[in-house]
C-alpha positions as CSV (number, residue, x, y, z in Angstrom):
1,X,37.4,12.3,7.1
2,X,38.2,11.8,11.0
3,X,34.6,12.6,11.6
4,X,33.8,9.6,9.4
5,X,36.1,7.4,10.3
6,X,35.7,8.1,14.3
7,X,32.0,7.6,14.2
8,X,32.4,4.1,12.2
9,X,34.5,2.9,14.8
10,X,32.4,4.0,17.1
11,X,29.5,2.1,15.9
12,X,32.1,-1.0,15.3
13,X,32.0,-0.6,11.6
14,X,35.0,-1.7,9.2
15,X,37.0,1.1,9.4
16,X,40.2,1.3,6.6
17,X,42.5,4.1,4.7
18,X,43.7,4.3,1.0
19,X,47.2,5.9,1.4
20,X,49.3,7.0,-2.3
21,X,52.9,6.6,-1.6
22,X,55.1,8.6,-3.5
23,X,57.4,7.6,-6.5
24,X,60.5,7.5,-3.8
25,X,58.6,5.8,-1.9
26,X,57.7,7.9,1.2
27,X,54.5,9.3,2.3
28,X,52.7,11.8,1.3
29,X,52.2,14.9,4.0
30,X,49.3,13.1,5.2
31,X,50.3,10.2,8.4
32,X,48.2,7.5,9.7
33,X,45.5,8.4,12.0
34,X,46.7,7.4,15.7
35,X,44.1,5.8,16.5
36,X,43.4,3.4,13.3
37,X,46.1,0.4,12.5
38,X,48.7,1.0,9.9
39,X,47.6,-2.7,8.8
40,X,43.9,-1.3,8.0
41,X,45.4,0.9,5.2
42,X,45.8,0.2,1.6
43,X,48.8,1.8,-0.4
44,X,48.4,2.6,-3.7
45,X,51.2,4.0,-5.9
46,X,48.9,4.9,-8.6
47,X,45.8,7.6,-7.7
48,X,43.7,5.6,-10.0
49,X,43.7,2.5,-8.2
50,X,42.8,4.6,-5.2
51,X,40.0,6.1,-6.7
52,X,39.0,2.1,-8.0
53,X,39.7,1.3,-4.5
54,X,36.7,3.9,-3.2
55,X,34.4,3.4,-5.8
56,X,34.4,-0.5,-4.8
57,X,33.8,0.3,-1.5
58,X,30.4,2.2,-2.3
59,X,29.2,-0.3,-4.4
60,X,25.9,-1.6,-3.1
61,X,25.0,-5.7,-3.8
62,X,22.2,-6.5,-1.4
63,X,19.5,-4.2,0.5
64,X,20.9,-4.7,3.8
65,X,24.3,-2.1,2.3
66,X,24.0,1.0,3.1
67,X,27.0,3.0,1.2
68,X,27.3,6.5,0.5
69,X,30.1,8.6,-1.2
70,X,30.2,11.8,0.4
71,X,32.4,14.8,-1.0
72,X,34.0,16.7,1.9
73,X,36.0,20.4,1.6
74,X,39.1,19.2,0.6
75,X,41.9,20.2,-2.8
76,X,42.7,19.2,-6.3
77,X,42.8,15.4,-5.2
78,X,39.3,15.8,-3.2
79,X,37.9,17.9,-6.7
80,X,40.0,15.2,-9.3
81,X,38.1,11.8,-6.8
82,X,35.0,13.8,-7.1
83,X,34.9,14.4,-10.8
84,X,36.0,10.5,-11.2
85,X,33.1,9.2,-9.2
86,X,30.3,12.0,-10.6
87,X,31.4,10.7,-14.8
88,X,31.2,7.0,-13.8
89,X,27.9,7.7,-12.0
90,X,26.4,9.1,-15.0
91,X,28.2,6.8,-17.6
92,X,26.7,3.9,-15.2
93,X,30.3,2.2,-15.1
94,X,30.1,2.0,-11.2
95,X,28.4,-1.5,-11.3
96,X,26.4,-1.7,-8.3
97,X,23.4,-3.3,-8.4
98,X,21.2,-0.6,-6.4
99,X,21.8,3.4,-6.6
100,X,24.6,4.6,-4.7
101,X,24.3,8.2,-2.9
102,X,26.8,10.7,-3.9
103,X,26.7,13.9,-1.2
104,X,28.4,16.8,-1.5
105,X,29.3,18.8,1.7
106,X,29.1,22.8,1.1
107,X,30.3,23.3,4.4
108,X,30.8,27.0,4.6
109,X,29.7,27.5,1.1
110,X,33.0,25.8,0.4
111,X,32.0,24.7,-3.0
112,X,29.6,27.3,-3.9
113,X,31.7,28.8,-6.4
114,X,32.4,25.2,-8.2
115,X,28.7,25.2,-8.4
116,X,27.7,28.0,-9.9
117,X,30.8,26.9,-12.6
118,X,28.7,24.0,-13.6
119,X,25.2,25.9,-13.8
120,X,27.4,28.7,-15.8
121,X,28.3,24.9,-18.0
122,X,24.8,24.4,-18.2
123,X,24.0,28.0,-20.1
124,X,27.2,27.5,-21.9
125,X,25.6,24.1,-23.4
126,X,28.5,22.1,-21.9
127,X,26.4,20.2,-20.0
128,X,23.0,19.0,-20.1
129,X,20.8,21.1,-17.9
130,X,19.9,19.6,-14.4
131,X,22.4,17.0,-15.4
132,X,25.2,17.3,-12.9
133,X,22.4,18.1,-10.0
134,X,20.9,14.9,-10.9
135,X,24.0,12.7,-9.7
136,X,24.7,14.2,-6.5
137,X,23.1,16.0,-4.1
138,X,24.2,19.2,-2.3
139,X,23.8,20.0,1.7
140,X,25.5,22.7,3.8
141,X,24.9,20.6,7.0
142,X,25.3,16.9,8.7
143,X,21.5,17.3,10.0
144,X,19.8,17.3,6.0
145,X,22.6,15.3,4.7
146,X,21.7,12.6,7.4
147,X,17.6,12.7,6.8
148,X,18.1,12.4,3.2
149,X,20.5,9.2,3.9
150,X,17.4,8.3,6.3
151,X,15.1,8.8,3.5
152,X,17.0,7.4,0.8
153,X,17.7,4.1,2.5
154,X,13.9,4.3,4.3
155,X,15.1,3.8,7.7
156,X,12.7,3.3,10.2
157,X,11.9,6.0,12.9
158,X,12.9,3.6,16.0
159,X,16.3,3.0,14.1
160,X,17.6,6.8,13.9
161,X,19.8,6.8,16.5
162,X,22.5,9.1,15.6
163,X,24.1,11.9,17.6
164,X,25.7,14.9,15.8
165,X,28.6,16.5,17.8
């Protein structure tokens, strides 16, 4: 998420964190980024208004919004937001009024083994076949992930100006 949230400051984007505090009160193991304001983050006490607080902020209203939800390697929280986001997606409870991208980042073959649980799901007759593939889509690199964004939100040639570090 640095990688994200670096480049959108970079680009002078709205830039902002979700942060769960615990029961007690204190953090979790995860601090504030140095260099974003404590003020920019939202705490949640509850994971489910964190995960209402990142589907909001994917939801597209006009043209001109150009959201994406992208799954990065990450643990049961990452796996538990992803699994939120894929059912609303496919129950259509998201509400926004244009189709929002959902990307999943196989960095490293990192969640090659989840996938082939849900095609093993698929011959079990748990879930529809091509379903789950039909929601989100899969890269193992920024360089595809960012031409399907480019195709997805037809972005002109003259306005790909993106450097990948």
């Amino acid at each position: 998420m640095d990688a994200a949230t670096k480049g959108a400051l970079r680009v002078n984007k709205p830039v902002g964190g979700f942060k769960i505090g615990r029961e007690a009160g204190e953090w979790t193991a995860s601090n504030f980024h140095s260099y974003l304001p404590s003020e920019t983050y939202l705490t949640c006490r509850f994971f489910s208004a964190r995960k209402h607080g990142l589907v909001d902020a994917a939801v597209r209203c006009s043209a001109s919004d150009r959201t994406a939800v992208i799954a990065l390697p990450g643990g049961v929280g990452t796996l538990d937001e992803m699994f939120e986001i894929l059912a609303l997606i496919q129950l259509e409870r998201i509400d926004s009024e244009l189709p929002v991208p959902f990307l999943v980042m196989n960095y490293d073959s990192f969640y090659s083994k989840l996938l082939a649980f849900l095609d093993d799901c698929e011959e079990w007759g748990t879930v529809s076949k091509g379903e789950v593939a039909s929601l989100w889509k899969v890269f193992n690199g920024n360089s595809e992930a960012l031409e399907y964004l480019r195709e997805f939100y037809n972005i002109p040639q003259d306005e790909r100006n993106h450097r990948i570090e």
